[in-house]
N, C-alpha and C positions, 0 to 999 in steps of 0.2 A: 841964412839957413839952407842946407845942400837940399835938393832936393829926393824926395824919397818917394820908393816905387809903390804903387797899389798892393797889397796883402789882400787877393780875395776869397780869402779864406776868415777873415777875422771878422766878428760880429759887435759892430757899433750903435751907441741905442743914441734914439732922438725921442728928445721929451717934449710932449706936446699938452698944456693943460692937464697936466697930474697923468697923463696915459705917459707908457714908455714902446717904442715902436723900433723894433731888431731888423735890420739889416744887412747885407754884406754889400761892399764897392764893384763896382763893374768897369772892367778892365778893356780895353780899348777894340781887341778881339773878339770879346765877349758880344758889347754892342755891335759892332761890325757886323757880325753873321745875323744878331737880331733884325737887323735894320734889311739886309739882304733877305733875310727871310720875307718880309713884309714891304717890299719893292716890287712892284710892278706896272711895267709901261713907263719906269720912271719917276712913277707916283710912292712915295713912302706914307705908309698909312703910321699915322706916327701914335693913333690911340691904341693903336695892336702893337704895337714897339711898346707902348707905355707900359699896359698890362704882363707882356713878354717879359719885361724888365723886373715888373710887381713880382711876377711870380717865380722869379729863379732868383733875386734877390731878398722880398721880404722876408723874413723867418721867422716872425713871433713880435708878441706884442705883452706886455702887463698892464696890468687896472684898466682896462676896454671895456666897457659893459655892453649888452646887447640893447636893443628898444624896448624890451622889458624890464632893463633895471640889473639884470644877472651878469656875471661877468660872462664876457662874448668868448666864443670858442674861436680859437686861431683858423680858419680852413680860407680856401680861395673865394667860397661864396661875400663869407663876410667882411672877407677882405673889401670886396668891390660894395659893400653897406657901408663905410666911411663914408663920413663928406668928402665930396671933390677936394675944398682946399687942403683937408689932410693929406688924402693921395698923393697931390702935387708936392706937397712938402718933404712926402718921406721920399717918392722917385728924383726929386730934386738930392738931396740928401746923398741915395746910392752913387749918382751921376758924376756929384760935385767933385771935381776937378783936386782938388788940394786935399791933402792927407791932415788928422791934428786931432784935437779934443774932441770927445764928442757933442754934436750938433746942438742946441738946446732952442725951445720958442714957447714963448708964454701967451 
């Protein structure tokens, strides 16, 4: 299969437990400057690159409920109220290297 370039423009959902979680791919520049941004002395703070990445790539989400039960409003707050392993899984997701179907985990 030829290989094909990042579209980071286009918006792929990853299904996590009945939630659906919207993201775009991040392009090699993209990260670069992130990563520069949050470099210094040599040191890459890589939870500030995480978050950087969260929030110019995530975009939305379906069936999220809040800790009351109600469905959760999309914003940056409640973004960082997931559980960690979700986190990881959708910034894994933006990162991941190879283009294809969208991501799915149960």
């Amino acid at each position: 299969m030829p290989i094909q370039l990042i579209n980071s423009d286009k918006v792929y959902e990853l299904q996590i437990d009945g939630s659906i979680f919207k993201y775009k791919k991040i392009t090699e520049p993209e990260s670069a400057a992130i990563r520069k941004k949050y470099t210094k002395r040599g040191e890459v703070d890589d939870n500030a690159v995480g978050q950087e990445i969260l929030r110019r790539k995530f975009v939305g989400w379906k069936n999220v409920l809040s800790a009351d039960g109600k469905p959760a409003e999309f914003t940056e707050e409640s973004i960082m109220q997931l559980p960690p392993t979700v986190l990881a899984d959708i910034l894994d997701a933006i990162i991941k290297i190879e283009e294809g179907a969208p991501s799915e985990k149960k």
